[in-house]
py3Dmol code that shows the C-alpha trace and the ligand (Angstrom):
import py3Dmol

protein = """\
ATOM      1  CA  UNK A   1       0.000   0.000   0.000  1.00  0.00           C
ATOM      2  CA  UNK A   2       1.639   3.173  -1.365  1.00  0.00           C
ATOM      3  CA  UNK A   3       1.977   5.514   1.865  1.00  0.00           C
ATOM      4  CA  UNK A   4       0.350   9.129   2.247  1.00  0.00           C
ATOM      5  CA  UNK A   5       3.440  11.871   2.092  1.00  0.00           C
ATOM      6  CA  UNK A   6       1.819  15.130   0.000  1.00  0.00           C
ATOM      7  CA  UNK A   7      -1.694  15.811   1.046  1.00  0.00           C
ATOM      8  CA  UNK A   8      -3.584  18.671  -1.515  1.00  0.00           C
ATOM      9  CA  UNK A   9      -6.206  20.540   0.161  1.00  0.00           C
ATOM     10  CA  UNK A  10      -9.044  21.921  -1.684  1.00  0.00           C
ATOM     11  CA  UNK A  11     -10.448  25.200  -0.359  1.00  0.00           C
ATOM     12  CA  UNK A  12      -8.951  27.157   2.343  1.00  0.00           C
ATOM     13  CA  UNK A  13     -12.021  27.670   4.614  1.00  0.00           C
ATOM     14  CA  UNK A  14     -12.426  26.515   8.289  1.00  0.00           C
ATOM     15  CA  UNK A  15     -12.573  23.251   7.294  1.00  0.00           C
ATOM     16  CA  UNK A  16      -9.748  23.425   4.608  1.00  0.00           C
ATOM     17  CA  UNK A  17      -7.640  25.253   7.355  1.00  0.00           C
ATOM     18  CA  UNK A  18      -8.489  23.030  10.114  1.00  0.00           C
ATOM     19  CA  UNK A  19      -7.524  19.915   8.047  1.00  0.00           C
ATOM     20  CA  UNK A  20      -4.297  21.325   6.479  1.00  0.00           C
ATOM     21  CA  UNK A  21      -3.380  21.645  10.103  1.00  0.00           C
ATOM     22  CA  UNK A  22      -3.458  18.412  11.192  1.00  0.00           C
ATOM     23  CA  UNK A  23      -2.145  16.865   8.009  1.00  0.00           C
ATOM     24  CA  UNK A  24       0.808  19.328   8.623  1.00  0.00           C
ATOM     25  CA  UNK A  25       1.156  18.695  12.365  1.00  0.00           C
ATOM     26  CA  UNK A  26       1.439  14.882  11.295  1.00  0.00           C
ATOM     27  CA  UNK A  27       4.834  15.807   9.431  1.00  0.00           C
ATOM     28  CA  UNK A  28       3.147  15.340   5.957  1.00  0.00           C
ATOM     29  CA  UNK A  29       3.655  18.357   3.212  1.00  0.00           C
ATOM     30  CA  UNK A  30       0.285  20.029   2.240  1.00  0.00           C
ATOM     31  CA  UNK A  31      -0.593  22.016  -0.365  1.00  0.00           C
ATOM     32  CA  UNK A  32      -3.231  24.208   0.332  1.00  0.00           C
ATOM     33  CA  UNK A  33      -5.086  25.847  -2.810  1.00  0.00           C
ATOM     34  CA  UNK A  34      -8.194  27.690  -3.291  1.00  0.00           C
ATOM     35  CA  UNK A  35      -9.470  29.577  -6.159  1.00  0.00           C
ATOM     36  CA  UNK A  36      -7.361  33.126  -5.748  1.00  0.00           C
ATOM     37  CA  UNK A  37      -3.383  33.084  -3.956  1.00  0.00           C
ATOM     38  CA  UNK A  38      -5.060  35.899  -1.752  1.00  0.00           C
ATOM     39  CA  UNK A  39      -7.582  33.182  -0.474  1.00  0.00           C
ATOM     40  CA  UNK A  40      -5.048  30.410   0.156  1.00  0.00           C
ATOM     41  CA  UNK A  41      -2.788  32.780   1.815  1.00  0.00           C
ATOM     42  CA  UNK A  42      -5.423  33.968   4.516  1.00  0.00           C
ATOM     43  CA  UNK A  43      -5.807  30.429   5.043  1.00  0.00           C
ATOM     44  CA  UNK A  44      -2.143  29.552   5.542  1.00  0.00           C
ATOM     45  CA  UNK A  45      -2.745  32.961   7.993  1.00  0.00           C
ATOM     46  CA  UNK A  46      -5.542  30.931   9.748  1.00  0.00           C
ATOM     47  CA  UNK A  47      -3.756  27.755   9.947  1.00  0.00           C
ATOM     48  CA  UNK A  48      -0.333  29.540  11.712  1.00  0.00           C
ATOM     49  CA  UNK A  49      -2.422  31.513  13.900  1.00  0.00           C
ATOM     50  CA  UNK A  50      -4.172  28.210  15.113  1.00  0.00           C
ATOM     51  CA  UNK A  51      -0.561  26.654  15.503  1.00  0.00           C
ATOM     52  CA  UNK A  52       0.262  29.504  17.575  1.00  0.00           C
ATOM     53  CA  UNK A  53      -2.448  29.118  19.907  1.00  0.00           C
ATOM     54  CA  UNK A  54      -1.450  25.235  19.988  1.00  0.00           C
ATOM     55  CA  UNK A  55       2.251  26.121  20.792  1.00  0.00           C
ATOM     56  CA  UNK A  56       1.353  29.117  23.583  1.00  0.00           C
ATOM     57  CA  UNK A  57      -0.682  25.721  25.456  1.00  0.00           C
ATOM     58  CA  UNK A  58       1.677  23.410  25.492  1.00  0.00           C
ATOM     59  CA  UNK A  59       0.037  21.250  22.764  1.00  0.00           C
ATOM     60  CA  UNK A  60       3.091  21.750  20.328  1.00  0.00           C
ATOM     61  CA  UNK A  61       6.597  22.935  20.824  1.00  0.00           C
ATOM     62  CA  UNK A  62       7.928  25.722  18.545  1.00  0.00           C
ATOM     63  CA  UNK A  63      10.145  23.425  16.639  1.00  0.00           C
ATOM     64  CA  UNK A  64       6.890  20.808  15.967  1.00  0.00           C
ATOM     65  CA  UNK A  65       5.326  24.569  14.484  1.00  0.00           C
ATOM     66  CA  UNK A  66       7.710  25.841  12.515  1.00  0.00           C
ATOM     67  CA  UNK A  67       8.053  21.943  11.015  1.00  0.00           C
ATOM     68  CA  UNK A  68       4.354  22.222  10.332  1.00  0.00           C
ATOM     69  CA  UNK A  69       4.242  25.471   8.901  1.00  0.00           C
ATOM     70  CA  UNK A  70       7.320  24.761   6.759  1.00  0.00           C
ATOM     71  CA  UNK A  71       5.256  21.944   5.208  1.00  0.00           C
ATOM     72  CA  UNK A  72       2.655  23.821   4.166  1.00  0.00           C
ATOM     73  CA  UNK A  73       2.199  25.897   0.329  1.00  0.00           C
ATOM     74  CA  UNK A  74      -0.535  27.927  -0.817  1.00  0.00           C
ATOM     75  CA  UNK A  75      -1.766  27.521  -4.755  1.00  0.00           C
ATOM     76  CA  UNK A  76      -4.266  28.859  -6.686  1.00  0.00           C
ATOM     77  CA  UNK A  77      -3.589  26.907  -9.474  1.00  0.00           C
ATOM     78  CA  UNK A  78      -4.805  23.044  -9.204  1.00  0.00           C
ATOM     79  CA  UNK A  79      -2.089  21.946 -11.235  1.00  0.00           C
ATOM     80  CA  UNK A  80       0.031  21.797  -8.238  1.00  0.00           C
ATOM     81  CA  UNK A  81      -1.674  18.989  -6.941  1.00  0.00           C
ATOM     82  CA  UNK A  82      -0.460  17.072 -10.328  1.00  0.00           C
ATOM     83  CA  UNK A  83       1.862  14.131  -7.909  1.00  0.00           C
ATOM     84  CA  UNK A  84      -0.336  14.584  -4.696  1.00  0.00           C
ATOM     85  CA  UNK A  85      -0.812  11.164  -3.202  1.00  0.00           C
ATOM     86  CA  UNK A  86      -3.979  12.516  -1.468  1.00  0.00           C
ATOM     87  CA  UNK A  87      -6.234  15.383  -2.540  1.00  0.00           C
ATOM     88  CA  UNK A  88      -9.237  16.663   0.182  1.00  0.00           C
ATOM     89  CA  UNK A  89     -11.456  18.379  -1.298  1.00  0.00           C
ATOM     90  CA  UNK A  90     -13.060  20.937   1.210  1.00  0.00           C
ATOM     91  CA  UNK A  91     -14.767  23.561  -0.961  1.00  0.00           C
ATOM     92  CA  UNK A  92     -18.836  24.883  -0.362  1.00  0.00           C
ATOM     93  CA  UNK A  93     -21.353  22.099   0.070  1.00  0.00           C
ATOM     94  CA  UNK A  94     -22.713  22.996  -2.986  1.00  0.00           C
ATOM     95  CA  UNK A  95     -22.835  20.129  -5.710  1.00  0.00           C
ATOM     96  CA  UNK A  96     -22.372  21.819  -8.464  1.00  0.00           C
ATOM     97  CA  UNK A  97     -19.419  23.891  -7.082  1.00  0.00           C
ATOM     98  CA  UNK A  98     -18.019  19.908  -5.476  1.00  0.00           C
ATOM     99  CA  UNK A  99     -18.657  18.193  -9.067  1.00  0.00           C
ATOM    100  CA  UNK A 100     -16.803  20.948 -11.345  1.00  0.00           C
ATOM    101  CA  UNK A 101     -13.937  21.011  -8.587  1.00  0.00           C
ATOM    102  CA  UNK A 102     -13.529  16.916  -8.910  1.00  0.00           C
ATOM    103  CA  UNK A 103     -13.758  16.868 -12.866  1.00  0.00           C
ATOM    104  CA  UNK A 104     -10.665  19.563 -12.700  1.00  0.00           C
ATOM    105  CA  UNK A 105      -8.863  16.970 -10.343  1.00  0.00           C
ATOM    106  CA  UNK A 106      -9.338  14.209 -12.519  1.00  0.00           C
ATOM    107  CA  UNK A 107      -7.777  16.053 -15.326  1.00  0.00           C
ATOM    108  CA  UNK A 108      -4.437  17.478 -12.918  1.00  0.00           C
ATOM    109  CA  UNK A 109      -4.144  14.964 -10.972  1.00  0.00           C
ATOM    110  CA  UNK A 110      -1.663  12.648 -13.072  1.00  0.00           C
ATOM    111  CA  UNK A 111      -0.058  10.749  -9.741  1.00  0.00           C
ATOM    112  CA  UNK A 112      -1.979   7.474 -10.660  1.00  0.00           C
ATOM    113  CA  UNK A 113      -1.855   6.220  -7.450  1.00  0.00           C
ATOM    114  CA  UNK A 114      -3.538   9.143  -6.081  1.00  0.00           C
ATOM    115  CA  UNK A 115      -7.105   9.254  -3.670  1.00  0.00           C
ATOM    116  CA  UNK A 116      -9.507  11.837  -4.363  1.00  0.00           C
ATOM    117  CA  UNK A 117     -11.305  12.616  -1.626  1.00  0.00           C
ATOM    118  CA  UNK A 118     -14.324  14.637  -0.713  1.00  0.00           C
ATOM    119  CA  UNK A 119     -14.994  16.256   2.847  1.00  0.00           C
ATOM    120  CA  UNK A 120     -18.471  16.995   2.031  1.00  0.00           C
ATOM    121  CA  UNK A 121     -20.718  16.677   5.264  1.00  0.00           C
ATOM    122  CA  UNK A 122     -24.010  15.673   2.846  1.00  0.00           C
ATOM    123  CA  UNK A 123     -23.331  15.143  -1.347  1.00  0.00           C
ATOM    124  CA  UNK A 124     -23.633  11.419  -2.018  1.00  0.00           C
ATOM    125  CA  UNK A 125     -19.923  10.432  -3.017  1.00  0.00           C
ATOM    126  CA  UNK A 126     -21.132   8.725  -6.013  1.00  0.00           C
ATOM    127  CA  UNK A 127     -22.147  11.748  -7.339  1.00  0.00           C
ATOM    128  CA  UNK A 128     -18.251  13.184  -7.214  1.00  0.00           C
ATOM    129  CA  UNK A 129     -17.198  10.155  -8.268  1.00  0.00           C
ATOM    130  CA  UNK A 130     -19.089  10.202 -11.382  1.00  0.00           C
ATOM    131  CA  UNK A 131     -17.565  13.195 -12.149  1.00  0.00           C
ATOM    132  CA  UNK A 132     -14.328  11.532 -12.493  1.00  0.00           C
ATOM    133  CA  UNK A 133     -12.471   8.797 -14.584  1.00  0.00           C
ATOM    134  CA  UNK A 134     -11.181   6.801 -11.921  1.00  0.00           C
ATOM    135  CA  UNK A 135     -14.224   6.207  -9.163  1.00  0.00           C
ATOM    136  CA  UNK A 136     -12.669   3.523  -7.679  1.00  0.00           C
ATOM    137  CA  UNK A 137     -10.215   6.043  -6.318  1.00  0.00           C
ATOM    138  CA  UNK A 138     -12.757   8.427  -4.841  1.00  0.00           C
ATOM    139  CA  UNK A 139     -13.754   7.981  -1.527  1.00  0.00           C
ATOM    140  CA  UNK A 140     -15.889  10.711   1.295  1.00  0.00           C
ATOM    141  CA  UNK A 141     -13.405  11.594   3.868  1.00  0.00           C
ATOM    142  CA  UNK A 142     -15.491  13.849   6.607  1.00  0.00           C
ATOM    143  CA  UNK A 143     -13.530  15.503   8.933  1.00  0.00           C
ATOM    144  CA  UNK A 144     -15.567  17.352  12.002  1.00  0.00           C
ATOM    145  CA  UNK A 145     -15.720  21.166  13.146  1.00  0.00           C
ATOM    146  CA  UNK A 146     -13.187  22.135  15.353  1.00  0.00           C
ATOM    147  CA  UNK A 147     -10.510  19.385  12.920  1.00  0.00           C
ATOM    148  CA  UNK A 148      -8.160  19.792  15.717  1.00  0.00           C
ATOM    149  CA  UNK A 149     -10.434  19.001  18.027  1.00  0.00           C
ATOM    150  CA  UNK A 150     -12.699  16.270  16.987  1.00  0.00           C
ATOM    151  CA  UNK A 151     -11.073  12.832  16.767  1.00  0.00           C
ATOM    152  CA  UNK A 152     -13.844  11.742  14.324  1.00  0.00           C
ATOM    153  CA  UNK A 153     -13.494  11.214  10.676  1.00  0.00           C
ATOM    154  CA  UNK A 154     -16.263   9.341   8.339  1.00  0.00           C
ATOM    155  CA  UNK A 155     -15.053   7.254   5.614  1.00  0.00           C
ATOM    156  CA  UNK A 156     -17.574   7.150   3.148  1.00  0.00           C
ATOM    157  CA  UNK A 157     -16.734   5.037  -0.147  1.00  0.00           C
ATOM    158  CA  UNK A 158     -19.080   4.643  -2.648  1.00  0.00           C
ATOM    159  CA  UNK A 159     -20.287   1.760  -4.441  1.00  0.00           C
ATOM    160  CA  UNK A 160     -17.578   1.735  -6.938  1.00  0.00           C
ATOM    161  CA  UNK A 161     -14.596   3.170  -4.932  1.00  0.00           C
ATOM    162  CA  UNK A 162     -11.804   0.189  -4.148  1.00  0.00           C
ATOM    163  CA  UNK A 163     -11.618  -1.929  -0.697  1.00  0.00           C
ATOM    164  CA  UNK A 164      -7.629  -0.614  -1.329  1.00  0.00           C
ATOM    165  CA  UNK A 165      -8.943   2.651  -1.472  1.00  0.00           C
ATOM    166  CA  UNK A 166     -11.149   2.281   1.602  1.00  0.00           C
ATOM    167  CA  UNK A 167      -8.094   0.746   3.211  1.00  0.00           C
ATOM    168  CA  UNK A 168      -5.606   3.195   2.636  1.00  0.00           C
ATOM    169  CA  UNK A 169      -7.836   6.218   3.644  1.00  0.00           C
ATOM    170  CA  UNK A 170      -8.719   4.513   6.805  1.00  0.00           C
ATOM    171  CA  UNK A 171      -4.867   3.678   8.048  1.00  0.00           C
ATOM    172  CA  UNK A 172      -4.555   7.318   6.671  1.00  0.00           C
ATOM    173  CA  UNK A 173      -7.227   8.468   9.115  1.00  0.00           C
ATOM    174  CA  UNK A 174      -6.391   6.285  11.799  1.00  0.00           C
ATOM    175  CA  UNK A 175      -2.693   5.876  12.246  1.00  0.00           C
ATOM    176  CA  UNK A 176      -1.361   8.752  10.084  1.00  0.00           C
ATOM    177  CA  UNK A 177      -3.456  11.183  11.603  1.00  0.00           C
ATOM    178  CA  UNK A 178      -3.924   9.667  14.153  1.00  0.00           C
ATOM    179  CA  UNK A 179      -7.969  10.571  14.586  1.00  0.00           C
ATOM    180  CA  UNK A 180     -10.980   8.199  15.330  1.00  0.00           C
ATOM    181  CA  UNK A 181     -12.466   6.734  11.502  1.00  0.00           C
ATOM    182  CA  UNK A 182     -15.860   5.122  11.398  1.00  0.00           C
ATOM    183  CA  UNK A 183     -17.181   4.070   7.749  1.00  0.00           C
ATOM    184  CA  UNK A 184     -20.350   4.582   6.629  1.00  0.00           C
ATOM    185  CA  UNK A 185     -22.485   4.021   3.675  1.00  0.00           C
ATOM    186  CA  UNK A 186     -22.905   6.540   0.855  1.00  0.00           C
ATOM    187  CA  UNK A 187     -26.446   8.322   1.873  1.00  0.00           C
ATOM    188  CA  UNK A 188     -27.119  11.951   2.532  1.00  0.00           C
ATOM    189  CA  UNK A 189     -25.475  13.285   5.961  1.00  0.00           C
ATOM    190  CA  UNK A 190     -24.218   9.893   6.508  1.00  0.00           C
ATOM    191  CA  UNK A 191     -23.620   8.797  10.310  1.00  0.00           C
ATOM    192  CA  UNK A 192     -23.302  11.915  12.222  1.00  0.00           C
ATOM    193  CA  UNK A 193     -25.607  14.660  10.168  1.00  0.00           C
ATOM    194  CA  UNK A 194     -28.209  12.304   9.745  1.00  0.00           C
ATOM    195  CA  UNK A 195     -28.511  12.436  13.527  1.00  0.00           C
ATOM    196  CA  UNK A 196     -27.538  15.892  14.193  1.00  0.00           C
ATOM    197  CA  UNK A 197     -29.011  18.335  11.836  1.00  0.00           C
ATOM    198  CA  UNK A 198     -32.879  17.185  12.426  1.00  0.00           C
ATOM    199  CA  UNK A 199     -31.822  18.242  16.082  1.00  0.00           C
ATOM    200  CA  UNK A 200     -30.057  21.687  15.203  1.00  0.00           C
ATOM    201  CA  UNK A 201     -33.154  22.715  12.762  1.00  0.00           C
ATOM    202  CA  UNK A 202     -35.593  21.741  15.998  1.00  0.00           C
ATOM    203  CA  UNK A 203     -33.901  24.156  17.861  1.00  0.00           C
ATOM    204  CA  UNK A 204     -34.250  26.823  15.296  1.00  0.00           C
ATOM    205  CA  UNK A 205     -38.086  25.858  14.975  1.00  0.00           C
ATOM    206  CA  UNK A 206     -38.256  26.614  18.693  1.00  0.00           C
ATOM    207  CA  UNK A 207     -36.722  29.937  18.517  1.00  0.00           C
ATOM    208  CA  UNK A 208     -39.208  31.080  15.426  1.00  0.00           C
ATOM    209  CA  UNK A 209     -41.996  29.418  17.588  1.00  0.00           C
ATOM    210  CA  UNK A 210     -41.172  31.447  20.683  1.00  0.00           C
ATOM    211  CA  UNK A 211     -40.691  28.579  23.026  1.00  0.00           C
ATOM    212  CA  UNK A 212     -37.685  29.841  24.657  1.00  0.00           C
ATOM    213  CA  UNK A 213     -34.987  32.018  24.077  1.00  0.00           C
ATOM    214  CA  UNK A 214     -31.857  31.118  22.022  1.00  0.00           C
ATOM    215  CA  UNK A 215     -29.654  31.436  25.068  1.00  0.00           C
ATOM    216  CA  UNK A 216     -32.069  28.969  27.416  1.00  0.00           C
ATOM    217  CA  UNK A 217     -32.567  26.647  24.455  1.00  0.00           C
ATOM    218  CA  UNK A 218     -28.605  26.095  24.520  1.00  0.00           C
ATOM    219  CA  UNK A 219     -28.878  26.043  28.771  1.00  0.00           C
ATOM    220  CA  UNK A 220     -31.379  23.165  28.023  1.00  0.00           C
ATOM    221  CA  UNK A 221     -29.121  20.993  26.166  1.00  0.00           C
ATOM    222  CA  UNK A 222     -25.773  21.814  28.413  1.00  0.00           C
ATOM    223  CA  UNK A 223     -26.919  21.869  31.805  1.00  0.00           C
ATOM    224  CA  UNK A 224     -29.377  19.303  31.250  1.00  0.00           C
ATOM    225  CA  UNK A 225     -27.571  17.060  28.370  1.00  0.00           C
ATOM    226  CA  UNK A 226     -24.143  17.702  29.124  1.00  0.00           C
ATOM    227  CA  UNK A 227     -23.588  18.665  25.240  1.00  0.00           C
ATOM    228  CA  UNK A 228     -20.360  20.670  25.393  1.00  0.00           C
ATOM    229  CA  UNK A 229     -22.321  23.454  23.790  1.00  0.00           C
ATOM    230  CA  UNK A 230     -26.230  24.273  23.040  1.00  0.00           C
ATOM    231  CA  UNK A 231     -27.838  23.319  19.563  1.00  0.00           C
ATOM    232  CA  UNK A 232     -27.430  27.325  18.230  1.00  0.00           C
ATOM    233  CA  UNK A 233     -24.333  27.934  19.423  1.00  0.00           C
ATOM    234  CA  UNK A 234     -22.776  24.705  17.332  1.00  0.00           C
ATOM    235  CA  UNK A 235     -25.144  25.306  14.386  1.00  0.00           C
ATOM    236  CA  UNK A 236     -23.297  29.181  14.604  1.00  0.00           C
ATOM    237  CA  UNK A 237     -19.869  26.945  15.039  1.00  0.00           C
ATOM    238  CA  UNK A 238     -20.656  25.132  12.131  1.00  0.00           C
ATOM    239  CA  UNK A 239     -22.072  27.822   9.896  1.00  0.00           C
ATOM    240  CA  UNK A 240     -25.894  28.683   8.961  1.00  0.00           C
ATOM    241  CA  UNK A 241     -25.289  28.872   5.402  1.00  0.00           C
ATOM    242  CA  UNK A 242     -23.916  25.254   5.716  1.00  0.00           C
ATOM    243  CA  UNK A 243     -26.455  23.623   7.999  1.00  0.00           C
ATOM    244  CA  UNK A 244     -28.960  24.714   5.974  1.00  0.00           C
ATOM    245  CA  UNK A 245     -27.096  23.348   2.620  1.00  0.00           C
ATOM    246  CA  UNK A 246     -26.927  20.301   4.472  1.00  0.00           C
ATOM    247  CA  UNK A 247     -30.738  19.923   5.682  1.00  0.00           C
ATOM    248  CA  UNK A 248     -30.967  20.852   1.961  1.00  0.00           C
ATOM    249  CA  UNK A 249     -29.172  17.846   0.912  1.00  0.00           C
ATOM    250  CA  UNK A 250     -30.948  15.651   3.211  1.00  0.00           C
ATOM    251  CA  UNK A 251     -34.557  16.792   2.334  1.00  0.00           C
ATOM    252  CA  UNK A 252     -33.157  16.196  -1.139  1.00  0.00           C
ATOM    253  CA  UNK A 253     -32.567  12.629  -0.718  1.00  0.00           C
ATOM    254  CA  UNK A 254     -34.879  11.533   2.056  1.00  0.00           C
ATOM    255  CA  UNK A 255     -37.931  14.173   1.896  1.00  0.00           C
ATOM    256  CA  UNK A 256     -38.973  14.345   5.285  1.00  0.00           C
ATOM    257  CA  UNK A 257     -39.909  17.607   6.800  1.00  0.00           C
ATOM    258  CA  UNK A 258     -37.709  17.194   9.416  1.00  0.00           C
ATOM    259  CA  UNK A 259     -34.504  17.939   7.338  1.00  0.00           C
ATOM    260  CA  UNK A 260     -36.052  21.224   6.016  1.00  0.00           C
ATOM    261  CA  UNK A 261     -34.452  24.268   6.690  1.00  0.00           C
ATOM    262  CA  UNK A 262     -36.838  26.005   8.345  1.00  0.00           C
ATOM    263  CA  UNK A 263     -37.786  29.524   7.509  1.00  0.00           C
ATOM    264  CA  UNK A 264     -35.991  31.662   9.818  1.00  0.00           C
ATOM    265  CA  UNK A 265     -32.703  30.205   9.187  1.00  0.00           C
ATOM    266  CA  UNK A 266     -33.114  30.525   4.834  1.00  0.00           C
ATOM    267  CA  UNK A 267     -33.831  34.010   5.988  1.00  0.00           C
ATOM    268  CA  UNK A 268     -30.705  34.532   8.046  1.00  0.00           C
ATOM    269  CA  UNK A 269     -28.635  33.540   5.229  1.00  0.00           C
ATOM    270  CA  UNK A 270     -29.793  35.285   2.904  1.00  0.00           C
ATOM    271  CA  UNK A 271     -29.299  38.498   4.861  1.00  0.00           C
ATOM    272  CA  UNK A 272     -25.808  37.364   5.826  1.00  0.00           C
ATOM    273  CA  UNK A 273     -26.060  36.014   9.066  1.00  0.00           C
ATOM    274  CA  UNK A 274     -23.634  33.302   8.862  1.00  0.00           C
ATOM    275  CA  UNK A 275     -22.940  32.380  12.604  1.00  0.00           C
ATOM    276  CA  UNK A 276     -19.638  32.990  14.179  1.00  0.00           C
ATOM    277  CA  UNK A 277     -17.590  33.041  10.431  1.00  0.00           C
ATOM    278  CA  UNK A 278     -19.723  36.091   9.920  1.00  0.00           C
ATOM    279  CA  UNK A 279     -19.686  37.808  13.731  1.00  0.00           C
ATOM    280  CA  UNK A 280     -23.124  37.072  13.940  1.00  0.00           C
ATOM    281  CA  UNK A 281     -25.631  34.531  13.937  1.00  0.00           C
ATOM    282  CA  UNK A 282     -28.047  33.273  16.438  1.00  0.00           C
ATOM    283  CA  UNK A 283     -25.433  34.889  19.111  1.00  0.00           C
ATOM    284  CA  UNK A 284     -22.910  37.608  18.825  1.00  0.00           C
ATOM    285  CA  UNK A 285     -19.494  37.051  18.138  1.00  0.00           C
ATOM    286  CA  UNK A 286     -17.818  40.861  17.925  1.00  0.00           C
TER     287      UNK A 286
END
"""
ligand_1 = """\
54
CAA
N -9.160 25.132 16.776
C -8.263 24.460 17.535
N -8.424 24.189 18.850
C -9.558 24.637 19.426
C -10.549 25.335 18.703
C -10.309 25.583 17.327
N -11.197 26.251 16.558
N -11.576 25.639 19.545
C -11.225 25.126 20.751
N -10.024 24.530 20.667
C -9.321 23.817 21.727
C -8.919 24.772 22.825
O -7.709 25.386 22.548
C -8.819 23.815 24.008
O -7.631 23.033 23.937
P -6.836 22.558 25.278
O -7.803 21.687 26.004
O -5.649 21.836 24.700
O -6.483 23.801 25.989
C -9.981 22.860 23.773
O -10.223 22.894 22.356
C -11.209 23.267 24.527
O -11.506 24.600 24.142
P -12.047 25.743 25.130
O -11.682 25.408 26.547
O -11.697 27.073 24.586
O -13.594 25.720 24.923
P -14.596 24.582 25.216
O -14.178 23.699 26.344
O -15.874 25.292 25.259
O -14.540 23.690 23.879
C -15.251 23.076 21.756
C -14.784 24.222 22.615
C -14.115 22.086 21.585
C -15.621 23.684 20.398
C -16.479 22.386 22.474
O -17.444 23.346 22.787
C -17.125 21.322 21.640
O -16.675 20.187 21.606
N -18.241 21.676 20.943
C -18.982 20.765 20.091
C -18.349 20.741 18.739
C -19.033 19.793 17.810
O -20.050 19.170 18.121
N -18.501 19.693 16.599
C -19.080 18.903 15.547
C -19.818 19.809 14.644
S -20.592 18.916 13.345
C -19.488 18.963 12.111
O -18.471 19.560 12.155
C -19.825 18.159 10.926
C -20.532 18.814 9.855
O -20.463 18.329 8.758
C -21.382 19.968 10.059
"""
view = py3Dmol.view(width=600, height=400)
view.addModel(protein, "pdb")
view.setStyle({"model": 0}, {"cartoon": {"style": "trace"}})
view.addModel(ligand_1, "xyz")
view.setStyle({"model": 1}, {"stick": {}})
view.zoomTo()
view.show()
């Protein structure tokens, strides 16, 4: 099994940021690209400010964060990611956007030996793969919001990607990285969305419906639950725009009401109200 050394990362959002960090802190070189050099640079900013805040608590040692940062490279062209041995693509959970992005890769990519991966939290994999020459090399690899934080990642192969595929990306996951894998099958939200989105858009419901205020909704679920944070506090973690692209996906595939996005948060959106990425959301965050 060919090993995992160059790691491409596709978009240089909180996602894209939070994995190049922990594919650099695990001594691999990443190349982290998005669609202008500006972009990928405030990323790279993102990522060294996070390593920062790692070093200053005794997670990593100054060495261990100048080794990661010296690993990583910003692009803005994909071409870059021609010998990659592992591309993660972390762009918007938007299809479209996801299936142009993975036709491109299949044309750079040249490395033959190279897994195309997709971090989407929703798109059916088969989808993406479709998009490509080579599905048997394309595999769901679903990282979770804080990346440094969460030890879970979903492996997600589709019906035509390769058992070595699966393999690899799981020892990747696993041993490389050194996080928590669990593999599921290719449906909308998979394990962990499935689950949690019906619960986040509930919580929105109640605030539209007046049944208690945003902050003693969250109180409910901490003090009472022991959830490290309240529903609308993680759905402003995660990002309105993409819970409600996910609940979009899974209404999509599965059509029960209880995946819509509910009005008030297609409203929020639209008028910019993005959660903490934005400074505001169901809470304040300036
Ligand atoms: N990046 C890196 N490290 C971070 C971080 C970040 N963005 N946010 C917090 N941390 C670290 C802190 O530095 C701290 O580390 P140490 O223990 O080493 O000091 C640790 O995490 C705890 O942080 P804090 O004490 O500041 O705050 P906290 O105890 O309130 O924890 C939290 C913050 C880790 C975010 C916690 O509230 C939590 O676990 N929340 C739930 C998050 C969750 O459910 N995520 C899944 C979202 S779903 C998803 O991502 C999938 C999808 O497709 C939508």
């Amino acid at each position: 099994m060919t090993s995992i050394k160059h790691v491409g990362v596709v978009g240089a959002g909180q996602m894209g940021r939070g994995i190049t960090e922990v594919c650099a802190r695990a001594g691999l070189r990443v190349t982290l690209c998005d669609v202008t050099e500006d972009r990928a640079r405030a990323g790279l900013t993102g990522v060294a400010d996070s390593l920062l805040k790692a070093e200053k608590r005794g997670a990593l040692t100054s060495e261990g964060r100048a080794h990661a940062l010296a690993g990583i490279t910003v692009a803005a062209d994909l071409s870059r990611l021609s010998e990659a041995d592992l591309v993660i693509e972390a762009a918007v959970e938007d299809e479209q956007a996801k299936t142009a992005l993975f036709r491109q890769l299949d044309e750079v990519v040249t490395n033959p030996a190279a897994v195309l991966a997709s971090n989407t939290s929703s798109i059916p994999i088969a989808r993406l793969a479709a998009a490509t020459g080579r599905p048997e090399s394309v595999i769901g690899l679903h990282f979770f919001n804080p990346v440094p934080v969460m030890p879970l990642v979903e492996i997600i192969p589709s019906l035509h990607t390769s058992k070595a595929t699966e393999l690899r990306v799981r020892a990747f996951a696993d041993e490389t990285l050194g996080k928590k894998a669990i593999v599921t099958q290719d449906r909308a939200g998979f394990v962990v969305n499935s689950l949690l989105v019906p619960y986040l858009l509930a919580a929105v419901r109640m605030v539209s419906s007046g049944t208690a205020t945003a902050e003693d909704i969250d109180t409910g679920m901490t003090a009472g639950c022991a959830h490290p944070m309240g529903p609308l506090r993680l759905a402003d973690l995660i990002g309105l725009d993409t819970v409600a692209a996910i609940g979009e996906a899974l209404y999509e595939e599965y059509r029960e009401p209880l995946y819509a996005p509910p009005p008030l948060l297609r409203r929020m959106v639209e008028s910019g109200l993005l959660g903490r990425k934005s400074g505001q959301g169901f809470f304040n965050y300036q």
